[in-house]
C-alpha positions as CSV (number, residue, x, y, z in Angstrom):
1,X,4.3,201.0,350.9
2,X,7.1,202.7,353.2
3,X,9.9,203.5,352.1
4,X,9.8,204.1,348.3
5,X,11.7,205.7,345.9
6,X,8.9,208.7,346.0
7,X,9.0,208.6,349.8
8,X,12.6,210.0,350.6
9,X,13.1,213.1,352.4
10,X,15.9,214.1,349.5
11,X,15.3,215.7,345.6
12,X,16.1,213.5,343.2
13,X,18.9,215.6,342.5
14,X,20.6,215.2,346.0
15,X,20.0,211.6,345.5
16,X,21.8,211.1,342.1
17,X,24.8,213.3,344.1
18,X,25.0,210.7,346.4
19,X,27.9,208.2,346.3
20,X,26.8,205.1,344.7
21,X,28.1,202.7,347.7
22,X,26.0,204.9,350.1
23,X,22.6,204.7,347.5
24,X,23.5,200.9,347.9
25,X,23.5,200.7,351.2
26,X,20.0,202.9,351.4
27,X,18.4,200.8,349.3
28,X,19.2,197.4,350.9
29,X,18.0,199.2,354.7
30,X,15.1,199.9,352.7
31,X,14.7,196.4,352.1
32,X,15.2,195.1,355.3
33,X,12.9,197.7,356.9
34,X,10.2,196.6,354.4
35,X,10.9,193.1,355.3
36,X,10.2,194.1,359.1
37,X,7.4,195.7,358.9
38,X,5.9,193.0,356.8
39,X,6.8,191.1,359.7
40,X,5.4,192.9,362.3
41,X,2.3,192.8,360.2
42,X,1.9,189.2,360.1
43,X,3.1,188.8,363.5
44,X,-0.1,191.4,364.4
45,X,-2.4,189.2,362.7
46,X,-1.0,186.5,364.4
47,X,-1.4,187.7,368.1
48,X,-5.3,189.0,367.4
49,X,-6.1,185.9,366.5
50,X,-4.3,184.1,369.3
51,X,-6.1,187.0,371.9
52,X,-9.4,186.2,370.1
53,X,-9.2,182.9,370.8
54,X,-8.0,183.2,373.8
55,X,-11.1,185.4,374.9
56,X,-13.4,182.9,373.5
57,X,-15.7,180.9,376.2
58,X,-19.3,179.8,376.2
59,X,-20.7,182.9,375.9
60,X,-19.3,184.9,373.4
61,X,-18.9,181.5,371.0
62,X,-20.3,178.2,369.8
63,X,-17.4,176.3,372.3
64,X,-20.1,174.0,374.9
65,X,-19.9,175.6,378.7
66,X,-17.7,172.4,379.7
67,X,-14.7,174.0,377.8
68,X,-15.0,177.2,379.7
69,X,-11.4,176.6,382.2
70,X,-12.6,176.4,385.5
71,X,-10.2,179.5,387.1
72,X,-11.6,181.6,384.5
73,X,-15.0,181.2,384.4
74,X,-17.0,184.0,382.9
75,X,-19.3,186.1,385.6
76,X,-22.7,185.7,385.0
77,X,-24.7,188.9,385.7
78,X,-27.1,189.0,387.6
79,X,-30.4,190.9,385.7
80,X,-32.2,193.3,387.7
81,X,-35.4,192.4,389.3
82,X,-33.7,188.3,389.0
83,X,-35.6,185.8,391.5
84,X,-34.4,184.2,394.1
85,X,-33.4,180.5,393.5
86,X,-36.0,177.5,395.0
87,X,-39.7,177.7,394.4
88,X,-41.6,180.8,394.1
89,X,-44.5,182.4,395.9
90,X,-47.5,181.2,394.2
91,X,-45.6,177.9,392.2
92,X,-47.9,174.8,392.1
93,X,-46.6,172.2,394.7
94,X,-44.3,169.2,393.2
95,X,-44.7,167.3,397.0
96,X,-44.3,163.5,397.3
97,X,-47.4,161.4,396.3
98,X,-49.0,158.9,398.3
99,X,-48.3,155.5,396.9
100,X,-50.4,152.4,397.5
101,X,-48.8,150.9,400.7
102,X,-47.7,147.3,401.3
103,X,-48.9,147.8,404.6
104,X,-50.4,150.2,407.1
105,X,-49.5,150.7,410.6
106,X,-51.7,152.7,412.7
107,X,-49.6,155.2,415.3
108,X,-51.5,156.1,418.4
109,X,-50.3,158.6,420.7
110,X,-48.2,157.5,423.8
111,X,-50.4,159.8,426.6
112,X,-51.5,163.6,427.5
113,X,-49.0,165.7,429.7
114,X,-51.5,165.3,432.4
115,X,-50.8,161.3,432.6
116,X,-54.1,159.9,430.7
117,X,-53.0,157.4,428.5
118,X,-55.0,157.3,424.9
119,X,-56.2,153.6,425.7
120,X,-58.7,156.1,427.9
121,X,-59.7,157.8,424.6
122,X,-62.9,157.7,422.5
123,X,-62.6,160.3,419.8
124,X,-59.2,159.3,418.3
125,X,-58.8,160.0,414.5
126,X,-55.9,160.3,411.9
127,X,-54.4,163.5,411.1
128,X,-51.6,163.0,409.4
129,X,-50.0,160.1,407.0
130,X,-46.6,159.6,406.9
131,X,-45.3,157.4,404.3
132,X,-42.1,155.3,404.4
133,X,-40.2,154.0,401.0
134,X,-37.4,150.9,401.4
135,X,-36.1,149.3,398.2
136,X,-37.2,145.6,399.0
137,X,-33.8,142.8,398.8
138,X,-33.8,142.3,395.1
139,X,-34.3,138.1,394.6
140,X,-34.3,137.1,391.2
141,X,-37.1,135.0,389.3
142,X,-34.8,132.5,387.7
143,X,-36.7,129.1,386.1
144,X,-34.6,126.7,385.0
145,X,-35.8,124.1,381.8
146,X,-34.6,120.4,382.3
147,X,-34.6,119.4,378.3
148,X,-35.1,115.6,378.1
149,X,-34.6,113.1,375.5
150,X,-35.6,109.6,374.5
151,X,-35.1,107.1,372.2
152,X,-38.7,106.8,369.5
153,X,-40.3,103.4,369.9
154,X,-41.0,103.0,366.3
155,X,-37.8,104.3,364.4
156,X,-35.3,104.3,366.8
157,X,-34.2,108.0,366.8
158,X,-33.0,109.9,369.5
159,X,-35.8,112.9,370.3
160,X,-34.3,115.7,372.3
161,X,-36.6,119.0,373.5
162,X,-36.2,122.1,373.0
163,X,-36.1,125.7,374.8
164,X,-39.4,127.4,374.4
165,X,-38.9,130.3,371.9
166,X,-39.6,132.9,373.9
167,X,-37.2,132.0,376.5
168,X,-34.4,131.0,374.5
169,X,-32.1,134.0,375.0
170,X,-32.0,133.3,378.7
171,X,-32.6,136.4,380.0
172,X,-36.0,137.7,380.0
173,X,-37.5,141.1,378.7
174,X,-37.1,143.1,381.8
175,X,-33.5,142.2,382.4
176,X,-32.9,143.0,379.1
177,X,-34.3,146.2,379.2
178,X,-32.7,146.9,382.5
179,X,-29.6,146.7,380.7
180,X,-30.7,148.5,377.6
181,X,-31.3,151.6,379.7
182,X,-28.3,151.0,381.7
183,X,-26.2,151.5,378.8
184,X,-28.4,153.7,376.3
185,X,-30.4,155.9,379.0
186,X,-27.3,156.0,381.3
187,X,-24.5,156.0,378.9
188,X,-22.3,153.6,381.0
189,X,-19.8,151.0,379.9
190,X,-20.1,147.4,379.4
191,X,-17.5,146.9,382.2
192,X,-19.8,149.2,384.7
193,X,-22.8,147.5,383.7
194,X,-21.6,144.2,384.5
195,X,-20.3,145.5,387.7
196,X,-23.6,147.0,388.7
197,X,-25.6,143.5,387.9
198,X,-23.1,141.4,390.1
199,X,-23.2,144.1,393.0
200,X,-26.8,144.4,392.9
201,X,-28.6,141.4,391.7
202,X,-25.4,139.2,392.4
203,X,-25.2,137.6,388.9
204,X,-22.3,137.3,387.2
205,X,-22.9,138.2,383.3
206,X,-19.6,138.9,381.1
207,X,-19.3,142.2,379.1
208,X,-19.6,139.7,376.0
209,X,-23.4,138.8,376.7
210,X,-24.4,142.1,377.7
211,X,-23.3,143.1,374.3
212,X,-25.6,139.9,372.9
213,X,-28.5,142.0,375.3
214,X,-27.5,145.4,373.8
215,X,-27.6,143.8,370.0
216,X,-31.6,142.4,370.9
217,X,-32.4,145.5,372.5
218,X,-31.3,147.6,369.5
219,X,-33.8,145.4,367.1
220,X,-36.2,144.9,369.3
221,X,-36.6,149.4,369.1
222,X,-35.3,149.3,365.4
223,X,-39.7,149.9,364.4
224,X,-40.1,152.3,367.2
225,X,-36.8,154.2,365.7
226,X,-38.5,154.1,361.9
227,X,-41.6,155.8,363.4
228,X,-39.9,158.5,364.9
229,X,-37.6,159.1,361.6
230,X,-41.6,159.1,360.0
231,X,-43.0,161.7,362.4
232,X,-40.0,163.9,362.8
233,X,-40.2,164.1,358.7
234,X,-43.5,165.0,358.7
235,X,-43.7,167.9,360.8
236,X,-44.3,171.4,359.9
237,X,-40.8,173.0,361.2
238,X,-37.9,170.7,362.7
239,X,-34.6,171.8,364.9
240,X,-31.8,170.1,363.2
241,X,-28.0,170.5,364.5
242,X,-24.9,168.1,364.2
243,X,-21.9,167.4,366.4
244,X,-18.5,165.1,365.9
245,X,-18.7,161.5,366.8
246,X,-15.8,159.2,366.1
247,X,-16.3,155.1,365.4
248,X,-13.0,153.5,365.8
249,X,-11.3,157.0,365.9
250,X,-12.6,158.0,362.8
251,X,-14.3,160.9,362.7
252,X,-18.0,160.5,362.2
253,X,-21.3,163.4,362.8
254,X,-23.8,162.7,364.8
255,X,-27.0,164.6,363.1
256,X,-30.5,165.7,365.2
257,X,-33.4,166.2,363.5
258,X,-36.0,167.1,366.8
259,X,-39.1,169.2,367.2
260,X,-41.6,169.2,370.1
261,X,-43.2,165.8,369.7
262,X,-39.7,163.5,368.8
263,X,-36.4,163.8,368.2
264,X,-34.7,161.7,365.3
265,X,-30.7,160.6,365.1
266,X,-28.6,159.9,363.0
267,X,-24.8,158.8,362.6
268,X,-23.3,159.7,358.9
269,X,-19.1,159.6,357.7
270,X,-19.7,163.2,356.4
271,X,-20.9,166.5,357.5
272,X,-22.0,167.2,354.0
273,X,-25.1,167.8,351.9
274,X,-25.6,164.1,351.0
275,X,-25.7,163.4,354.7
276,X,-28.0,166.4,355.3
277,X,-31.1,164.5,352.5
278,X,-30.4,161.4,354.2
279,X,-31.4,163.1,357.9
280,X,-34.3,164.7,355.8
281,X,-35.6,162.5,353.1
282,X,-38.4,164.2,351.3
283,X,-39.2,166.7,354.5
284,X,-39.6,170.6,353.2
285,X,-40.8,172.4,356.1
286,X,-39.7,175.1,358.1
287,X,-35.4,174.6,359.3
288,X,-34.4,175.9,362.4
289,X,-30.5,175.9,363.0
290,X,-27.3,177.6,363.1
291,X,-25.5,179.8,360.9
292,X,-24.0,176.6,358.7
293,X,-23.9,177.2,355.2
294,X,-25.7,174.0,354.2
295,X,-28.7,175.2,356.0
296,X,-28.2,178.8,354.7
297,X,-29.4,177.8,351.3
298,X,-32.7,175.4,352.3
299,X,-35.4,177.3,350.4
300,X,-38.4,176.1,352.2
301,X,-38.3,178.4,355.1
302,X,-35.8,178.9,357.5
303,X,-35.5,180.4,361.2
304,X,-31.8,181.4,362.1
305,X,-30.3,180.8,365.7
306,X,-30.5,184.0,367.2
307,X,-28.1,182.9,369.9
308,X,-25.4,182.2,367.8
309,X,-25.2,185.7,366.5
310,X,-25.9,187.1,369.7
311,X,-22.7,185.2,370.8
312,X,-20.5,186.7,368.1
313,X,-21.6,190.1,368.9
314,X,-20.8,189.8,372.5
315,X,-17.1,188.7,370.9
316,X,-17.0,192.2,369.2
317,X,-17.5,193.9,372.3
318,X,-14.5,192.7,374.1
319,X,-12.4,193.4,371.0
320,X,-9.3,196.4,371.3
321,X,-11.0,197.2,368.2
322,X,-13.0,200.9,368.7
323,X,-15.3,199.9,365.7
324,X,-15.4,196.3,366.6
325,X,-17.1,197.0,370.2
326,X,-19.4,199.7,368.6
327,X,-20.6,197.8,366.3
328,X,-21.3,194.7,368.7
329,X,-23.1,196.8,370.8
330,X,-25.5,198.1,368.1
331,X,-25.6,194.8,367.3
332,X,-26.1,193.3,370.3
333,X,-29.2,195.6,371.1
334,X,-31.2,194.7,368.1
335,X,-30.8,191.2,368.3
336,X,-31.8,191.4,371.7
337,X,-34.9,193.4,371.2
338,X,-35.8,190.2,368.7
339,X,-35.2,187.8,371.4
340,X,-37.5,189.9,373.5
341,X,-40.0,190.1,370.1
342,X,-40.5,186.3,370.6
343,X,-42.3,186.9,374.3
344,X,-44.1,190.1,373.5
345,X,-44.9,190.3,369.4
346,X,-44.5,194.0,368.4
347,X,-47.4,196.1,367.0
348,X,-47.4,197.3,363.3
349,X,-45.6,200.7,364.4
350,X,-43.1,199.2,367.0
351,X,-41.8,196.9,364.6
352,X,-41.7,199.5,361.8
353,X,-38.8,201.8,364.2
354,X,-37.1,198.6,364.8
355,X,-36.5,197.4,361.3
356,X,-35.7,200.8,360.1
357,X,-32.9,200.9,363.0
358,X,-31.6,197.7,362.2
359,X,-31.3,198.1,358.4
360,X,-29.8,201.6,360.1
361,X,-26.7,199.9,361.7
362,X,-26.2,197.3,359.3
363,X,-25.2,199.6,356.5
364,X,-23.1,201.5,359.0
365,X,-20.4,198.4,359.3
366,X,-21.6,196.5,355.8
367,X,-18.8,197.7,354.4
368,X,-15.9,197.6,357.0
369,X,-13.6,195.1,356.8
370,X,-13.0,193.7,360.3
371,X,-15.4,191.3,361.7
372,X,-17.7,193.8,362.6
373,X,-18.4,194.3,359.3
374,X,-18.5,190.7,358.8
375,X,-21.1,190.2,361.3
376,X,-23.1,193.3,359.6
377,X,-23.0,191.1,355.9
378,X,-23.8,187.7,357.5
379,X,-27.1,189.5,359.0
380,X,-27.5,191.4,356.5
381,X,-27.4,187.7,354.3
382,X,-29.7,185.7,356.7
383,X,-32.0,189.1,357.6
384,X,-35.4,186.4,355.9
385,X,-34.1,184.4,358.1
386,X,-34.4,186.3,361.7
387,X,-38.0,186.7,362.4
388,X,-40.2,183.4,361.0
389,X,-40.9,182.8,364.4
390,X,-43.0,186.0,364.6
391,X,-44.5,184.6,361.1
392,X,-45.0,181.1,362.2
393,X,-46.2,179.4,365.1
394,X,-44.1,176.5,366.7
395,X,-41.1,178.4,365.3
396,X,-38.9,179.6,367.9
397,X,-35.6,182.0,367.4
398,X,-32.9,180.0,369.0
399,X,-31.6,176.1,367.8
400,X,-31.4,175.7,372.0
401,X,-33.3,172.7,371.0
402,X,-31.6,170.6,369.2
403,X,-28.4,171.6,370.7
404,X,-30.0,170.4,373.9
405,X,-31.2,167.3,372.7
406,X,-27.1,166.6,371.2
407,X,-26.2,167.2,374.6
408,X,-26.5,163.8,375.6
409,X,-24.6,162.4,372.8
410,X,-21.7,164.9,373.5
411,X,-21.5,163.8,377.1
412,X,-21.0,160.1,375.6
413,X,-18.9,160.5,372.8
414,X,-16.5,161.8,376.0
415,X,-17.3,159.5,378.1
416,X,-16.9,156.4,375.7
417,X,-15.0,158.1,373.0
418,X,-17.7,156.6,370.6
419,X,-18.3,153.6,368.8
420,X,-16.5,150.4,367.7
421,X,-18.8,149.1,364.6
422,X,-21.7,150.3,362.4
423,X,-23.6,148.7,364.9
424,X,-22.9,150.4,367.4
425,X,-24.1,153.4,365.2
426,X,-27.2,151.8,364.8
427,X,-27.6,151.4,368.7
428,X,-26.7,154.9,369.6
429,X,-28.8,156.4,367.3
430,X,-31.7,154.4,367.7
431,X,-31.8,154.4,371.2
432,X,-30.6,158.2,371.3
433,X,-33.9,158.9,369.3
434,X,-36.0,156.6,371.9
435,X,-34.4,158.3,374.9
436,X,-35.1,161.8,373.7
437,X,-38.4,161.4,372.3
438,X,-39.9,159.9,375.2
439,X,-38.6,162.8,377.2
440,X,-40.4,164.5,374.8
441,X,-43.6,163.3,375.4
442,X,-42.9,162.8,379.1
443,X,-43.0,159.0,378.9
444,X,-40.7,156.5,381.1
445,X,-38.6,154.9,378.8
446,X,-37.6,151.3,381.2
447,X,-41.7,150.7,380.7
448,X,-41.3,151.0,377.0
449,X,-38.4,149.3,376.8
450,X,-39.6,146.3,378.5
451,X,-42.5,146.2,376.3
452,X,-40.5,146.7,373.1
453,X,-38.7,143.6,374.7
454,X,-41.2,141.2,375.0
455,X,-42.7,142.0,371.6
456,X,-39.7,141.0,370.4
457,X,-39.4,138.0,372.0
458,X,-42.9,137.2,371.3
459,X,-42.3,138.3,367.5
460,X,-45.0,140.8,367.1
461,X,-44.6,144.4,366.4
462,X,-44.8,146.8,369.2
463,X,-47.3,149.3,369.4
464,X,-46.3,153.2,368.4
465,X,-49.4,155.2,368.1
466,X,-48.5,156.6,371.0
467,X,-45.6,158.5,368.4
């Protein structure tokens, strides 16, 4: 510390010499200088944070591109050699199909230049079919059931009939659904929904029955939902993230537990281990997913999201910090060269250079104390973690997968600002799960939802081999 009794420029002597008033008045400058500086300290802290943050965008963080401001937009590079946007030279086609027509119209030419009309022709064939698509005027199949009653002939009573069960919720299974993936598929509002219906289909349905359709729809996928939870538990390696969601303003978590073949959802109270075995259940394969420190300790196997750390070293290297940007370059390079690992797997020697280099830089920085060195003992803690996916197949190095399948669910929560009810939980995740899973397996989901629909209805269970 500045500014000590062993610090000043005088003997001891010359100090006991001086005039007590003036030794008084030493010490309290003293003080105040040691005050300031502390000061200054703090306030140093203070504004690295506060530049940190301020240099923090999608790229060198976990903030989602939509944060990034929109005057300040970080420049994407473009990598050398980087193709040309559109479809490339050699691409397999993805050109309209021929549907089955309505009707056909045969086109015959008008006449030649020379003034011979084709009436005059005899070896007219088609060349070409061009094929026209209109959305027909929508007219809705509406039956309506005249109940009767009469009076029994032998006891008197008054016999009234009934609505056939099936058709008892007055809308039928494809309106239903229509609305289902109105508001699960699309995400939009009761209000919009309703608006959409009139303006369309010119039927006047309030936001309080749609919700009655929403309610059915969410039951009528409730099995479909179980199955998915069933599959995604019994996979070999699963992609699990979590993101805020709020019901009634109260802050909830929205949890993803996806691999390639489904994706399963689910809304808990707390980001917390509890809510973590309830995602799970009994599953102990292999985790992919950030750096959270409730997945750090799953014992069963465990791939690390590459990106994330990528992110923080690219932080380092737009630090003021000399060591900081050193270090996030080193850094930067080696996790690259894994990314680059998972296209190309290394042989025996290649991978040998590597290692050694990484354990190289690590101990460089383990022991510094700004976040480079921070950086260096997180690695260092999670290095089992960094290359299953040159162990395991299926096992990729990034948790871009579940983050893309929460994508969705973010856009909502913003849109909506979340849910008013545990029901509503049960409908977002439920569908969530249906919606993702299907996209999965590159499966309509109106189709499915109809059918989901008119087993319920019909009160059988719907079929989900297809899972």
């Amino acid at each position: 510390m500045l500014f000590m009794k062993s610090d000043r420029p005088i003997s001891d002597a010359d100090w006991q010499a001086t005039a007590e008033p003036v030794r008084q008045y030493i010490v309290s400058l003293e003080d105040e200088l040691r005050a300031i500086k502390t000061q200054n300290d703090k306030l140093e802290k203070n504004n690295e944070k506060l530049e940190k943050q301020k240099r923090q965008n999608s790229t060198n963080s976990s903030k989602p591109p939509s944060s990034d401001p929109p005057y300040n937009k970080p420049k994407r590079e473009k990598p050398k050699g980087e193709r040309k946007p559109g479809g490339q030279k050699g691409h397999p086609g993805h050109g309209q199909m021929l549907l089955t027509p309505n009707n056909t119209q045969n086109v015959m030419p008008k006449c030649c230049g020379c003034g011979l009309h084709s009436s005059d022709w005899d070896n007219l064939r088609p060349f070409h079919t061009h094929q026209h698509i209109e959305l027909p005027e929508i007219e809705m199949d509406i039956t309506h059931f005249v109940l009767h009653q009469g009076q029994c002939p032998r006891c008197g009573k008054i016999v009234k009939a009934q609505v056939p069960e099936a058709f008892s919720t007055g809308y039928g299974p494809r309106f239903c659904a229509f609305i289902a993936e109105l508001s699960g598929i699309k995400a939009m509002s009761r209000r919009n929904v309703q608006q959409l219906v009139h303006s369309v289909f010119d039927i006047k349905i309030a936001t309080g029955t749609i919700q009655k359709v929403i309610d059915r729809a969410s039951e009528a996928i409730a099995s479909t939902y179980e199955r998915i939870g069933q599959v995604a538990r019994s996979s070999e390696c699963n992609f699990i993230d979590e993101t805020s969601w709020f019901e009634k303003h109260n802050l909830q978590w929205l949890w993803v537990m996806v691999n390639t073949m489904v994706a399963f959802f689910r809304i808990d109270p707390k980001r917390s281990k509890q809510a973590f075995l309830e995602l799970i259940a009994d599953w102990k394969g292999i985790l992919i997913s950030d750096g959270y420190g409730l997945y750090c300790k799953w014992v069963h196997g465990r791939q690390t999201c590459l990106a994330h750390l990528i992110r923080k070293a690219k932080a380092l290297i737009e630090s003021r910090k000399l060591n900081e940007r050193r270090g996030g370059k080193l850094i930067l390079a080696h996790l690259n060269t894994l990314i680059e690992f998972s296209k190309n797997k290394p042989p025996p020697l290649k991978w040998e250079r590597f290692y050694n280099s990484l354990l190289l830089i690590l101990s460089l920085f383990e022991d510094d104390t700004d976040d480079a060195g921070r950086l260096a003992r997180q690695i260092i803690r999670e290095i089992d973690a960094l290359w299953t996916f040159l162990e395991h197949d299926g096992v990729e190095p990034t948790n871009n997968r579940a983050e893309r399948s929460l994508r969705f669910g973010v856009l909502w929560r913003k849109c909506s600002l979340g849910t008013q009810s545990d029901k509503g939980n049960r409908w977002v995740e439920r569908i969530l799960s249906v919606k993702e899973t299907c996209r999965l397996r590159d499966k309509a989901t109106f189709p499915f939802l109809v059918e989901c629909l008119e087993c319920y209805f019909a009160g059988i269970s719907v079929d989900v081999s297809w899972i």
